[in-house]
C-alpha atoms as a printed R data frame, in Angstrom:
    type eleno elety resid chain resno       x       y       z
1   ATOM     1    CA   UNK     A     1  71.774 128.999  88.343
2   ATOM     2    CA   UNK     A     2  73.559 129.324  91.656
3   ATOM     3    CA   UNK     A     3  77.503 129.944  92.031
4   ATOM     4    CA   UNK     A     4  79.557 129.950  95.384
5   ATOM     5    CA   UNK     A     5  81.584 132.518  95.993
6   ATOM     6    CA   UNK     A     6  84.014 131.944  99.339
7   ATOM     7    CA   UNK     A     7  86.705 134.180 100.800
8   ATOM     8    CA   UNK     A     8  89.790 133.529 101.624
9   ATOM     9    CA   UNK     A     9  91.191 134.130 105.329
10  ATOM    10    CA   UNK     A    10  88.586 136.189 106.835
11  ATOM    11    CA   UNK     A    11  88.439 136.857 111.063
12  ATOM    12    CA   UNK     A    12  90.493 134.626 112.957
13  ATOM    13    CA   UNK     A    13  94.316 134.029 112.484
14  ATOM    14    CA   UNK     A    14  96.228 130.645 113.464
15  ATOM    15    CA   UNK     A    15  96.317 127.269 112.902
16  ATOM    16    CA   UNK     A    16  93.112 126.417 113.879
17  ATOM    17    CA   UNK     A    17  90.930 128.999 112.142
18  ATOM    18    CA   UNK     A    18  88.466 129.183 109.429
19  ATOM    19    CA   UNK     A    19  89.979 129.649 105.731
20  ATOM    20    CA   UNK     A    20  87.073 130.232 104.218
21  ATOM    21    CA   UNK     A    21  83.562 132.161 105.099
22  ATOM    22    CA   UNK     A    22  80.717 132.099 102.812
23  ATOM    23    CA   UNK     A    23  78.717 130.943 100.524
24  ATOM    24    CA   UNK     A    24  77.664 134.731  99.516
25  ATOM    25    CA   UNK     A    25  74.400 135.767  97.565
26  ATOM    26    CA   UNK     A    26  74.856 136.923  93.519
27  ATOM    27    CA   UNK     A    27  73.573 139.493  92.134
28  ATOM    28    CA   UNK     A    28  75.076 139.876  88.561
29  ATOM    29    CA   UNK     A    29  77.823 138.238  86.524
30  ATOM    30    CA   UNK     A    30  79.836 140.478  85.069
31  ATOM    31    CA   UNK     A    31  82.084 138.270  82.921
32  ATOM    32    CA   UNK     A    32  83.008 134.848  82.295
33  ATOM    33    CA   UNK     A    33  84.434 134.249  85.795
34  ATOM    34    CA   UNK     A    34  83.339 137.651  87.592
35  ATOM    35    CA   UNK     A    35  80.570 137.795  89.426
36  ATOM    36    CA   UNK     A    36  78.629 140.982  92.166
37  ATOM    37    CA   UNK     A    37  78.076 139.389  95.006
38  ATOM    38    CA   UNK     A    38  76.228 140.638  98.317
39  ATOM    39    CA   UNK     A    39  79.065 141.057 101.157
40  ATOM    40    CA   UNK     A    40  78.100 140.716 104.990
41  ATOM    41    CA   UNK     A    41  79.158 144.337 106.591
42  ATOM    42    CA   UNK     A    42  81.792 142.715 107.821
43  ATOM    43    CA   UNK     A    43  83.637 142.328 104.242
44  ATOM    44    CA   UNK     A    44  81.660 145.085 102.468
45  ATOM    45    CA   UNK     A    45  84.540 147.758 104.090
46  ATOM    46    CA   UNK     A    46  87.744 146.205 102.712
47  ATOM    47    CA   UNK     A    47  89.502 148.605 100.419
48  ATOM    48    CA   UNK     A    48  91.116 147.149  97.328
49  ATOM    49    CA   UNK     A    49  93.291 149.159  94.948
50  ATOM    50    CA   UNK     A    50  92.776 149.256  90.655
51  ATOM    51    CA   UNK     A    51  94.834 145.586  90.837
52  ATOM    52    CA   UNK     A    52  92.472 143.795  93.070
53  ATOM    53    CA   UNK     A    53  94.884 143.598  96.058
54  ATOM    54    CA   UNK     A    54  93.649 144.699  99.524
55  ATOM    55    CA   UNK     A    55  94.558 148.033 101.050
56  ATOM    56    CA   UNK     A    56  95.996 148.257 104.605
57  ATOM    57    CA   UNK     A    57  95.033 151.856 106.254
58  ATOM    58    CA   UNK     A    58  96.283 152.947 109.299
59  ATOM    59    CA   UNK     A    59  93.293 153.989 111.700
60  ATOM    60    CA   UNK     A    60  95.130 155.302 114.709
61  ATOM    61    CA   UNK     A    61  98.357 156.105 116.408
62  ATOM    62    CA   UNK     A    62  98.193 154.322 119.501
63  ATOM    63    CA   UNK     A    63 101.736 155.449 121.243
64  ATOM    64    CA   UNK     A    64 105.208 157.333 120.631
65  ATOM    65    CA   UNK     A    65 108.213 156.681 121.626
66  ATOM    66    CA   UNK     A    66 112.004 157.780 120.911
67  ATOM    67    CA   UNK     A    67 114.506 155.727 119.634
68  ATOM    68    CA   UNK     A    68 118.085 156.121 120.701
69  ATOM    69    CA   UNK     A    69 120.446 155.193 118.528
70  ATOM    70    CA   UNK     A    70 124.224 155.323 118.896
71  ATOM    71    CA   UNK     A    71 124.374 159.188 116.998
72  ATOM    72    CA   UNK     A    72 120.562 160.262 117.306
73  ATOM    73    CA   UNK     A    73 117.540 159.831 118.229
74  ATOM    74    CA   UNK     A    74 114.280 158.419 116.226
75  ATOM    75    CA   UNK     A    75 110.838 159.538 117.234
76  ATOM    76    CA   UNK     A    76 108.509 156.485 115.859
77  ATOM    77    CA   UNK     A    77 105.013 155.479 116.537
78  ATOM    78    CA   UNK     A    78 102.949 152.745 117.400
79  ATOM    79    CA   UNK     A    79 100.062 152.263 114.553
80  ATOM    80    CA   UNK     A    80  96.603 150.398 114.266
81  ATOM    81    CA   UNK     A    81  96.422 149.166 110.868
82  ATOM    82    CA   UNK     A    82  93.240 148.028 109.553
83  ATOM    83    CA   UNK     A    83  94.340 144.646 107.922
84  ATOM    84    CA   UNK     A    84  92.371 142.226 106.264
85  ATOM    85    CA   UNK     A    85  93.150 139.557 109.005
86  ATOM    86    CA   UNK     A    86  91.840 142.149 111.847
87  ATOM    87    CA   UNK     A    87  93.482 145.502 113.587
88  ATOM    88    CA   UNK     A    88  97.328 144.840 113.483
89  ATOM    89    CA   UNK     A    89  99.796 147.133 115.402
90  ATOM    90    CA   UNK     A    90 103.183 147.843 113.953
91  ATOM    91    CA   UNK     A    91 106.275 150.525 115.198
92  ATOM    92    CA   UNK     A    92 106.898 153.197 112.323
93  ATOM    93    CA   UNK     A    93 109.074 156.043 111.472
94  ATOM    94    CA   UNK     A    94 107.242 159.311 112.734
95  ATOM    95    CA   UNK     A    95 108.300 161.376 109.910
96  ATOM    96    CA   UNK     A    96 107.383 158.648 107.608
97  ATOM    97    CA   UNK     A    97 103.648 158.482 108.734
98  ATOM    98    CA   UNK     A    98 103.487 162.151 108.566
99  ATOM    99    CA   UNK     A    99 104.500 162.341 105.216
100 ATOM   100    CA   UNK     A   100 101.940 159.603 103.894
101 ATOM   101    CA   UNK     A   101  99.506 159.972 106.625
102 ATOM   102    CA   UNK     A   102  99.260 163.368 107.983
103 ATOM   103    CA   UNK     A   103  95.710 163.107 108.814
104 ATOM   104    CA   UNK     A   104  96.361 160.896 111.115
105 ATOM   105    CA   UNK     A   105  97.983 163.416 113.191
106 ATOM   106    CA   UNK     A   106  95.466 166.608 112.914
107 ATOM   107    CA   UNK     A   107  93.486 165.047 115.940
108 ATOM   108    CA   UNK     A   108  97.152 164.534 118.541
109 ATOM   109    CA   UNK     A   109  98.343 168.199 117.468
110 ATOM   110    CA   UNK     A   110  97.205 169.801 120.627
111 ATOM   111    CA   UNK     A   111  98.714 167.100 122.661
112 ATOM   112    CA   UNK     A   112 101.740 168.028 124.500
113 ATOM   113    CA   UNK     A   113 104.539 165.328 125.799
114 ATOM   114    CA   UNK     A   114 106.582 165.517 129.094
């Protein structure tokens, strides 16, 4: 018996790209509608969390920056985010990413800003 298993959104964002990548290999059903399937590398490293929904990670900070607000000042960074749609870059709260993501800064703590 052979099933078809396709996912959803994989490499390329826009109008024009592919919505679907696949057919992939099975190697078990699990349940009525659940099946193990054999994942190209590409999909094999997505993270997805106890309710099947994908997990984004932040790989790197990529630049700082301060903030300047009317009263203070905001130090924020810029962050690689391993997304299932590719790397995406967002600004964040420094003190926010430290608290969630502190091993993300072990590696910059010798670096000095002028």
């Amino acid at each position: 018996m052979s099933a078809i298993e396709r996912h959803n959104a994989f490499g390329k964002k826009g109008k024009l790209a592919p919505s679907y990548v696949g057919p992939f290999e099975i190697l078990e059903r699990i349940g009525p509608v659940a099946y193990r399937l054999r994942l190209p590398k590409e999909l094999s490293e997505i993270k997805i969390d106890k309710t099947l929904h994908f997990i984004d990670e932040p790989v790197e900070i990529m630049d700082r920056e301060v903030k300047s607000l009317k009263r203070s000042k905001i130090p924020i960074v810029k962050v690689c985010w391993n997304s299932k749609l590719g790397p995406e870059f967002t600004w964040e709260r420094e003190d926010h990413m430290k608290a969630r993501y502190p091993q993300l800064f072990v590696a910059n703590s010798g670096e000095s800003s002028s």
